[in-house]
N, C-alpha and C positions, 0 to 999 in steps of 0.2 A: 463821694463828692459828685461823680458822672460828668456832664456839661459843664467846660468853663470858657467862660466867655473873656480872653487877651486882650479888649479892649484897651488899654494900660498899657500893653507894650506896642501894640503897634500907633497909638497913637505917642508914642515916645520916639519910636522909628522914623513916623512922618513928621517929627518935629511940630506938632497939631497940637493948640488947645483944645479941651474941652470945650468951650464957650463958641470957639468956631466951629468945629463940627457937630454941635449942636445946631447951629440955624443954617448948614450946609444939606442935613438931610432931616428938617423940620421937624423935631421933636425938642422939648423943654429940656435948658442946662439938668433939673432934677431927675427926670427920666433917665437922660444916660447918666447921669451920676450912679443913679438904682443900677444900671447896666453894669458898668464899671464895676462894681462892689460885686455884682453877683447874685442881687438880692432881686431876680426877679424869678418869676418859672418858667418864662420863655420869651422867644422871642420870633415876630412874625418877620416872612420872607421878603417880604416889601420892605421891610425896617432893616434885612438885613441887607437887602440888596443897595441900598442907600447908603449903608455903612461900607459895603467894597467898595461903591464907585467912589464917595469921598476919600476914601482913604487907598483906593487903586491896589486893591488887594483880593483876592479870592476868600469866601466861605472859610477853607480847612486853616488861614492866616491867623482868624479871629477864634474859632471855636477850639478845644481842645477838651479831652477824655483823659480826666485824670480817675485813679481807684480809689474806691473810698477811706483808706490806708495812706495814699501818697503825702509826703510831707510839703507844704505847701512851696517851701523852698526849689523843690525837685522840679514842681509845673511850672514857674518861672524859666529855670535853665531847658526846660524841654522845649521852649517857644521860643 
């Protein structure tokens, strides 16, 4: 699996729709939806840096290294 991006739960944490932190760090509801899902290949540091400060969180909050074996159950409770 490699890169996973928690987007899901820390916006659960910060009680944050989707729809607002979408026009908080100016990207398209559908874009981070792609984010959210996991469906993209990456993502650039500007975009990420938008995403800490909206959501007053560091880098290591959002991203997480799961094994290509991990049940996906498992990277939820790990975050």
């Amino acid at each position: 699996m490699g890169i996973v991006l928690t987007l899901d739960v820390m916006l659960a944490r910060r009680k944050m729709r989707s729809r607002e932190l979408a026009a908080e760090i100016g990207v398209t509801e559908a874009n981070l939806s792609l984010l959210k899902q996991g469906r993209v290949k990456g993502v650039r540091f500007e975009t990420l840096a938008r995403l800490c400060a909206a959501l007053d969180c560091q880098p290591g909050d959002l991203l997480h290294y799961a094994k290509d074996n991990a049940d996906p159950a498992d990277r939820a409770r790990d975050v």
